[in-house]
C-alpha positions in Angstrom: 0.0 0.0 0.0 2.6 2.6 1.0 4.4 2.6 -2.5 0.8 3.5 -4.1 0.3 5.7 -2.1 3.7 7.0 -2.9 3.0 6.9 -6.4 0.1 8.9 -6.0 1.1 11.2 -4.1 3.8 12.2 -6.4 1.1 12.1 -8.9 -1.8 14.0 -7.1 -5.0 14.0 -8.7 -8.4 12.9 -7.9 -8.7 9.0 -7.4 -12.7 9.3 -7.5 -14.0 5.3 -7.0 -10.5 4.4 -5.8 -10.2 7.3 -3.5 -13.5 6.0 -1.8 -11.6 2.8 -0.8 -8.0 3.8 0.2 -10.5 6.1 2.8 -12.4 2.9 4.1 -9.5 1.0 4.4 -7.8 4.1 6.5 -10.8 4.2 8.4 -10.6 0.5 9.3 -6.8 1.2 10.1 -7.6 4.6 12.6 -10.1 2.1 14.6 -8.5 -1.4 14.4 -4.5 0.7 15.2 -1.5 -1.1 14.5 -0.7 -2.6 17.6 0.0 -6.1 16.3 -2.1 -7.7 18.8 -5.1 -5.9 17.8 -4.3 -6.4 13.9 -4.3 -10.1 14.6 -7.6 -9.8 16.9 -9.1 -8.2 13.9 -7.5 -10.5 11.1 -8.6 -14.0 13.1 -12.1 -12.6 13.9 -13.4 -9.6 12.0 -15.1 -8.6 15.1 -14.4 -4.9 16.3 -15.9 -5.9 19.7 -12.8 -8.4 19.8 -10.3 -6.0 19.1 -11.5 -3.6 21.3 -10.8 -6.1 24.1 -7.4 -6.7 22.9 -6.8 -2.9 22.9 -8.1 -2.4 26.5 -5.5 -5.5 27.3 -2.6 -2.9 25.8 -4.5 0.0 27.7 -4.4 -1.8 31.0 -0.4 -2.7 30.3 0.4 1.1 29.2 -1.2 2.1 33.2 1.0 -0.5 34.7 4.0 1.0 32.7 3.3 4.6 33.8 2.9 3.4 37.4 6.5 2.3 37.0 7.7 6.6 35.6 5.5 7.8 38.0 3.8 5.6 41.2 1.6 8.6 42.2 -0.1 7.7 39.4 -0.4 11.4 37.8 1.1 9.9 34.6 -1.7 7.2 33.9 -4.4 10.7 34.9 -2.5 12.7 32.6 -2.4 9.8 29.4 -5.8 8.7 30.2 -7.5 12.5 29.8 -6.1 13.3 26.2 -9.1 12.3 24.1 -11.3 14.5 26.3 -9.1 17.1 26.5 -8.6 17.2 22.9 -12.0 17.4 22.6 -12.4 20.1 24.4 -10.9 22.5 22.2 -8.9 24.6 23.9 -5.6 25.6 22.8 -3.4 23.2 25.4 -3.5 20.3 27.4 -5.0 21.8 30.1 -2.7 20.0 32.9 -5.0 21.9 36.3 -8.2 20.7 35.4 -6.8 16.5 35.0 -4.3 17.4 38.6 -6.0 20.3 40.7 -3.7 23.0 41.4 -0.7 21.6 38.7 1.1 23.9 37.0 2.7 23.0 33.6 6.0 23.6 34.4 6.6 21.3 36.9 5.3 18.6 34.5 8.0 19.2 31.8 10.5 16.2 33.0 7.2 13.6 33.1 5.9 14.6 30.1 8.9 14.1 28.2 9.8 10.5 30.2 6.0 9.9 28.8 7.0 11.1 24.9 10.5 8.8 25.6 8.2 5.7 26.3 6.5 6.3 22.4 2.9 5.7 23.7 2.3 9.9 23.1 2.9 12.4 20.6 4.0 16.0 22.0 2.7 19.4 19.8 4.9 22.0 21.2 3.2 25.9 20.6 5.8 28.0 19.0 5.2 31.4 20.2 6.9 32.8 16.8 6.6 30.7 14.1 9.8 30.5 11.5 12.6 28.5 10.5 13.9 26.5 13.5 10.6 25.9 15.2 12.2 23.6 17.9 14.3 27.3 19.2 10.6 28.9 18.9 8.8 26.2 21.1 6.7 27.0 24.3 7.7 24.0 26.4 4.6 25.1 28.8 1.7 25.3 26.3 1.2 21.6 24.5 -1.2 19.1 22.8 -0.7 15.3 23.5 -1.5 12.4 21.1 -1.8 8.7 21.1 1.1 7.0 19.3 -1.7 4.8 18.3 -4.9 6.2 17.3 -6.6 2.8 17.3 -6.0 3.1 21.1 -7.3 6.3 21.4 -10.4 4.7 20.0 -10.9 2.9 22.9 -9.4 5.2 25.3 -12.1 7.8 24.6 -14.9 5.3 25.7 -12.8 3.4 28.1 -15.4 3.8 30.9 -18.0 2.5 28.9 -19.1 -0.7 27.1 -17.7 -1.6 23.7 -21.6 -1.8 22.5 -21.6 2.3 23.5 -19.0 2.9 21.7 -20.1 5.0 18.9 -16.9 5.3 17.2 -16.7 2.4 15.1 -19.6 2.8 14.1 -19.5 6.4 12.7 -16.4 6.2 11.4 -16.8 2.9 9.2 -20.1 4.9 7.8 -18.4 7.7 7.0 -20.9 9.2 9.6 -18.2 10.7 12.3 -19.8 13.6 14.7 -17.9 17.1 14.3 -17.5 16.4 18.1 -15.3 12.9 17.0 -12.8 15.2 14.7 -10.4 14.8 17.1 -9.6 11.2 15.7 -8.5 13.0 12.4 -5.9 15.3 14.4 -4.5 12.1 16.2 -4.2 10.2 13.3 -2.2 13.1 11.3 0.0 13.7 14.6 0.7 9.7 14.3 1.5 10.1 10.9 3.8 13.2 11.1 5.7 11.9 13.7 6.4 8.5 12.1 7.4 10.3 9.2 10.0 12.0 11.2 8.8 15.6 12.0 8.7 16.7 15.4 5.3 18.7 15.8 4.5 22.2 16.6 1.5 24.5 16.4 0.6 28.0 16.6 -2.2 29.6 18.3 -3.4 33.3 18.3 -6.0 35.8 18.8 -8.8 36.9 16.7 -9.2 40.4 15.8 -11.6 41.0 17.9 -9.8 39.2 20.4 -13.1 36.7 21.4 -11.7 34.0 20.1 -8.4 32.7 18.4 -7.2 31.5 15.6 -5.4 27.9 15.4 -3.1 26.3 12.4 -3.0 22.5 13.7 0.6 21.9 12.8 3.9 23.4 11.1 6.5 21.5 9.4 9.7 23.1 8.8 10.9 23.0 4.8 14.0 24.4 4.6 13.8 27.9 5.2 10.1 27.9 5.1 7.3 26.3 7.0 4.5 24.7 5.8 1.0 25.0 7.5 -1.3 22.3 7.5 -5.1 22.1 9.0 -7.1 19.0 9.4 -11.1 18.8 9.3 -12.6 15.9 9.8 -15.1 16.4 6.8 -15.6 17.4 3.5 -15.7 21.3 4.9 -13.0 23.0 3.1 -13.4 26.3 5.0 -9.8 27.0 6.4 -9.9 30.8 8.1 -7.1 30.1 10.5 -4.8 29.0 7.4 -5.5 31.8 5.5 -5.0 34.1 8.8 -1.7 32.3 9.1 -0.3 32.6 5.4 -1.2 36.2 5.5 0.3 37.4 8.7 3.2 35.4 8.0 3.5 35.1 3.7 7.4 36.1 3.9 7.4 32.3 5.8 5.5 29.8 4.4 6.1 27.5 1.5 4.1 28.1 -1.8 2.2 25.2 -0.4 -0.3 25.0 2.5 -2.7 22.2 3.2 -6.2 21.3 4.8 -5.9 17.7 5.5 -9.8 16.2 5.6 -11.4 13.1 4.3 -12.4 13.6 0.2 -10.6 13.3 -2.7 -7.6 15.5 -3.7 -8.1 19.1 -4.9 -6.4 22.4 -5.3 -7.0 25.8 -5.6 -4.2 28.2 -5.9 -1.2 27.2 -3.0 -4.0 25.5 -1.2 -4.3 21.2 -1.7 -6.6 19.6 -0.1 -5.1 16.6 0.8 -7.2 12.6 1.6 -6.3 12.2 5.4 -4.1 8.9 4.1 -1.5 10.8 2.3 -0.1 12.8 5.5 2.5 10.5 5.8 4.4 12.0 2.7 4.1 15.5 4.0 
């Protein structure tokens, strides 16, 4: 698959039928994972209600290991609250409201024994965004991903039964909630990371200051960036990427992107890239 995928990504154009099943096949990969003990739950039994057994298994193994960094326990608090506050949508993990009274920077050393371990992905915010984003990076304000978005499947209903868990089923219909977009930005950060960029962010306010404006990852490219922004639709509004590119147009690449979930299009600098090609960026 990953040399087709090659191919067509060095070829981009719109796949139309074929397009339609590279995304069903990606969608059966972001809920099975690729933990190798859930891909052979799923390959001997084709049940999702198996496999989501086998990933609580690996869940209940991942606690034990951050009992072992960090006895207290704060690390397996800290891990298990990402999908919700991903979900929340607020512009960092939001360590106070998961360990009353924490303050960020006394977090930095466990947060980066938790990113040694590979079961999270760190999005640092880099307070000015430009060539060397790492010298740029705001080791106080950060997003946290699953390594393994097939666990974070499960972790987001965790406290409830697999037949509750809405997930599989909206996402193999193509059905997924706005609310559930927060599997798309896992999924990218998984594939970013694995493709060997380190991630950053940038976050900043509105004009009118009532809200803020958010570009979901930068890549460095040598001596641009490149901004990318992930829906989890067929929505190809992209305000915060068009804020971004014309604050900072002396920065950027001549290409930006809006990762989401249809077929490959472009207008002007702007692709709109299938959610399975992220890898290559």
């Amino acid at each position: 698959t990953i040399p087709l995928l090659r191919s067509i990504w060095e070829h981009p154009q719109p796949l139309n039928e074929a397009h339609r099943k590279l995304m069903r096949d990606f969608r059966l990969y972001m809920l099975v994972g690729g933990m190798p003990q859930a891909v052979d739950a799923y390959l001997d039994s084709n049940n999702f209600e198996v496999v989501d057994k086998t990933k609580r298994l690996i869940l209940d193994l991942y606690d034990e290991d951050f009992n072992k960094i960090d006895p207290s326990g704060r690390a397996a608090r800290i891990f298990a609250a990402i999908p919700a506050q991903l979900n929340s949508n607020v512009s960092r993990y939001q360590i106070s409201s998961v360990i009353p009274k924490a303050k960020s920077e006394d977090y930095i050393e466990l947060i980066s024994e938790m990113e040694k371990s590979k079961t999270v992905n760190i999005s640092h915010h880099t307070y000015d965004p430009n060539v060397g984003l790492g010298s740029m990076e705001d080791f106080k304000q950060y997003k946290m991903f699953l390594g393994d978005t097939g666990l974070f499947v499960t972790l987001a209903f965790r406290d409830k039964a697999f037949t509750e868990n809405i997930i599989y089923e909206q996402l193999l219909r193509d059905k997924l909630a706005t609310n559930l977009g927060y599997l798309y930005e896992n999924i990218v950060a998984q594939m970013l990371t694995a493709s060997g960029n380190k991630l950053f962010y940038h976050t900043w306010p509105t004009e009118n200051r009532k809200h803020c404006y958010e570009v979901d990852f930068l890549l460095s490219r040598g001596t641009k960036i490149t901004p990318i922004e992930v829906k989890s639709s067929s929505y190809k509004a992209h305000a915060s990427l068009d804020a971004f590119c014309e604050k900072f147009s002396s920065r950027i690449t001549n290409n930006r992107y809006v990762i989401y979930t249809k077929d490959y299009a472009r207008h002007g600098p702007v692709h709109y890239l299938p959610a399975y090609l992220a890898y290559f960026l």
